[in-house]
N, C-alpha and C positions, 0 to 999 in steps of 0.2 A: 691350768696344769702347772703344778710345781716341777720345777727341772734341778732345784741343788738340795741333792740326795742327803746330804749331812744336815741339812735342816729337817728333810723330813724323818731320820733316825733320830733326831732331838724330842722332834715330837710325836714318836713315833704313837703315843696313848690316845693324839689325839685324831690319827689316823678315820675314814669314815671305816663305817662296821655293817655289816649286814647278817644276819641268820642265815648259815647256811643245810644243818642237815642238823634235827631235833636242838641242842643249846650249844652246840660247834656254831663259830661264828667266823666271816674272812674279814681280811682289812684291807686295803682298797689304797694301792698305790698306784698315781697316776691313770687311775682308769680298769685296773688289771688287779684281780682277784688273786690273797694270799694267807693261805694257812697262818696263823698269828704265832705259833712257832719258827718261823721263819723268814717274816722280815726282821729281824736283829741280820740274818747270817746273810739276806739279800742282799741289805745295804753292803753288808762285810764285801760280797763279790765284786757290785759296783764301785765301791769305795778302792776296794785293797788289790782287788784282779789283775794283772799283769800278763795276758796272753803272751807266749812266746811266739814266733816266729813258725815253728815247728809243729806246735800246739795241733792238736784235733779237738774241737767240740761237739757232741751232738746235743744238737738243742729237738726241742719237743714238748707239744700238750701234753701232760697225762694222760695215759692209757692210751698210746698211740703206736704203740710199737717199740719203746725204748726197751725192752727188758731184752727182744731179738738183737734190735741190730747193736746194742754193746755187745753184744757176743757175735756179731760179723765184725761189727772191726775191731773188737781185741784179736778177734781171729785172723784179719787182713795184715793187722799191724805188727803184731807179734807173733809170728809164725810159728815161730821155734820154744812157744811157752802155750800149746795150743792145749795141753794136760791140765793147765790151771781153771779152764774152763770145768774139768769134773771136778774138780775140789772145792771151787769157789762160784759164790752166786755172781754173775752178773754186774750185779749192782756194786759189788764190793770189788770187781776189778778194774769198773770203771765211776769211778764214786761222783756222784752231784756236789756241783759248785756249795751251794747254798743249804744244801743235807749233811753231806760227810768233811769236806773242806774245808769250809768258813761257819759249819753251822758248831761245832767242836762237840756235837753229841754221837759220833761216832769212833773209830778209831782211821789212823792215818791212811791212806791209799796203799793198800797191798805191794809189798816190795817185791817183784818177779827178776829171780837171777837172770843174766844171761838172755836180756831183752837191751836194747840201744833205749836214748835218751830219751825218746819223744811222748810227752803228756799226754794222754786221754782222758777229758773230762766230761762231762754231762751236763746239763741245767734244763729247768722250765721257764727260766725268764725270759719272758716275751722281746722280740727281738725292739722294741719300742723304747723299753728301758736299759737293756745291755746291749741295743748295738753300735753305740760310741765303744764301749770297750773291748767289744768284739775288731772293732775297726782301728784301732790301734796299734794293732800287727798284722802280717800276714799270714795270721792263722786260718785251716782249714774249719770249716763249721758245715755240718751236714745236718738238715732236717729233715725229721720223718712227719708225718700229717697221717690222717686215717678217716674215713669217711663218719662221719657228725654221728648218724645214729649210733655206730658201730661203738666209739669212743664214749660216747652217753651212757651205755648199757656196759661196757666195760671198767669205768667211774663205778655204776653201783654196785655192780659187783663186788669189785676192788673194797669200796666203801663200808659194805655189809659185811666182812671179815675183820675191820679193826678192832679192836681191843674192846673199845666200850659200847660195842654194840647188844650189851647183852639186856639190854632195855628195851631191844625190839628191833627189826630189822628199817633199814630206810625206806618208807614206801618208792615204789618208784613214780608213780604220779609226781612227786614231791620231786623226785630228781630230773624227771622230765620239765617239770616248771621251774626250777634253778637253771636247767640245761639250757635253757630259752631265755632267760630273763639274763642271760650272761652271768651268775652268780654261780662259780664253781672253779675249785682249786687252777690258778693259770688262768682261768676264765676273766674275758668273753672267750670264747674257741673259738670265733670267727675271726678276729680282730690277731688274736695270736697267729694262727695259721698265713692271714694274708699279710703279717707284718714283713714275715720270714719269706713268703714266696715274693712280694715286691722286690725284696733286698736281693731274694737270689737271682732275678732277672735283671739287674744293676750288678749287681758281681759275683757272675758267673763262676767268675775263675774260682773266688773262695767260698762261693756258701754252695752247697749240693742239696736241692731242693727235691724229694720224692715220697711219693706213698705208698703206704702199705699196702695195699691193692697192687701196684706195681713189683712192690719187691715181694711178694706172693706169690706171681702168675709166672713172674720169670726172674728166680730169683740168682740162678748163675749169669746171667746178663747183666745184671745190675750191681751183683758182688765184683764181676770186672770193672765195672763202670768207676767203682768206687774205688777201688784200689787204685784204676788209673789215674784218680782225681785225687789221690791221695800222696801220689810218687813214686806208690809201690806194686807195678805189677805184676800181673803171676806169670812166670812166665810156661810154664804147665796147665791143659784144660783141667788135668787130673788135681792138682792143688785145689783149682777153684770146687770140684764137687766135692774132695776134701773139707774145705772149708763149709761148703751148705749142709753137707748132710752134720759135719758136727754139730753146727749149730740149730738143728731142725728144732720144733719144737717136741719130736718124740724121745729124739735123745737129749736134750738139755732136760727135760720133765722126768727122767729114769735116772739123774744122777743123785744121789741118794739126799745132800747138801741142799738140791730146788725141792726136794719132797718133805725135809725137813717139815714139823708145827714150831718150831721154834721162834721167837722175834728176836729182829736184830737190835744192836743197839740204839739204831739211827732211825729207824719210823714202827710206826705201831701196828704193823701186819705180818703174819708169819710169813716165813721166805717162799712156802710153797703157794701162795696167794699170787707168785707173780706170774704162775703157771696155769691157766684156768685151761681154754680151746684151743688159741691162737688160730683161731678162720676168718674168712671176709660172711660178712651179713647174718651174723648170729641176732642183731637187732630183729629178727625179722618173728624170732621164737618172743621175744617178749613185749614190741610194741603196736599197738591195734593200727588200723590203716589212718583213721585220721591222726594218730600221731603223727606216722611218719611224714602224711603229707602237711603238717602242721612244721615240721622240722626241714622236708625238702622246701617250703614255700621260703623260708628260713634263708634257707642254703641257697635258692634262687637267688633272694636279695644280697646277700653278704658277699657272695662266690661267683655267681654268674655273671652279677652286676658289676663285679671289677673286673671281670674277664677270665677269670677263672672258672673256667669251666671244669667243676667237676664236685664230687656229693651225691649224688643222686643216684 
């Protein structure tokens, strides 16, 4: 394992490579699978990152829930700018480290009048590589997880709407054996999720470790939870269902901005791509039984086996 990051942006060409989906290829830092657009702006975060004190991050696998809970906590955090949620996507008012930040192919972090100082940022980097610089302050860091099939099937989906898909859609066999083989954007998914969940049973106080299955079934529970762990609580029950029902996925999907076909500057999928279902176990419509048991046996070994019970 290489551990001095500026040596591996030097060389970064010579990075290992894999095939990931038809002549898309990732490159393979330390273990951990990445879009070749975006280690230049990775390194950028580890290299250049300076968490504040203050700071909120939410860290996250792809296709795990990020697109919801940036709009629970822009909505936690900034109360009184809860409007910017219908004008603006998500993404854009809570922008990734290594996308909009450091990657400089987007435009700057949304300037919201009449909000206090405090940062919200985003990333996929696996807690293995940024959490020396997560730990550097006493910044908040919340991660979302989502159960394996679930996140598989929302990958390809996500996948089959990019740009240059017009050559054919991604079989999903083929994402099912990348999904497995650990070869997939953030991926391994096993290895990223238990990075994050070991760290936040070591420190509790700042990482907030939960799943989408969780924050689904009881999602005003959890939105307190979070505030409280944030600094900021409600002090009204009626705020917090304020707060869920804006961000449901019916009304975030009806603002006219998430309906958009449009692409943004900053990744190659239209903005209304970030809105498909939003349910627990939609896997079930498109993977046959020996898959799934091919993927819980999976989850046994990865999840179970370190004690983390849960996947299945």
């Amino acid at each position: 394992m290489v551990n001095n990051v500026e040596l591996l942006h030097e060389y970064h060409p010579s990075l290992p490579k894999e095939n990931w989906w038809r002549d898309n290829t990732l490159c393979q830092i330390n273990g951990f699978w990445f879009l070749p657009k975006f280690v230049p702006s990775t390194f950028r975060v580890l290299n250049e990152f300076k968490p504040l004190n203050n700071d909120v991050i939410l860290a996250s696998f792809p296709k795990t829930g990020t697109t919801w809970l940036k709009s629970l906590l822009f909505s936690i955090i900034y109360r009184s700018s809860k409007e910017s949620l219908v004008n603006h996507n998500p993404h854009e008012l809570v922008p990734t480290l290594e996308v909009q930040v450091f990657g400089r192919t987007g435009p700057s972090p949304i300037a919201i009048d009449n909000i206090d100082s405090r940062r919200l940022f985003s990333t996929h980097i696996p807690y293995q590589l940024i959490g020396k610089t997560l730990d550097s302050s006493d910044c908040r860091v919340v991660y979302i997880t989502r159960n394996p099939k679930d996140t598989l099937v929302s990958m390809w989906h996500f996948t089959n709407k990019w740009k240059n898909v017009e050559d054919g859609p991604w079989p999903i066999e083929e994402a099912i054996e990348k999904f497995c083989a650990g070869i997939f954007p953030g991926g391994p998914y096993y290895d990223h999720v238990t990075g994050f969940k070991a760290a936040s049973l070591e420190k509790p106080e700042n990482i907030f470790f939960i799943t989408y299955e969780e924050l689904f079934t009881d999602t005003n529970t959890h939105v307190k939870r979070l505030a409280e762990f944030l600094g900021c609580p409600f002090d009204k029950e009626e705020e917090v269902e304020e707060v869920v029902k804006s961000c449901s996925f019916d009304i975030l999907s009806s603002h006219e901005v998430n309906k958009s076909e449009d692409f943004p500057s900053w990744f190659q999928v239209p903005y209304n791509s970030f809105f498909r279902q939003g349910v627990v176990g939609d896997h079930k419509n498109y993977l046959n039984a020996m898959t799934i048991e091919r993927i819980d046996a999976l989850t046994r070994d990865k999840f179970h086996g370190a004690g983390f019970i849960y996947g299945i």
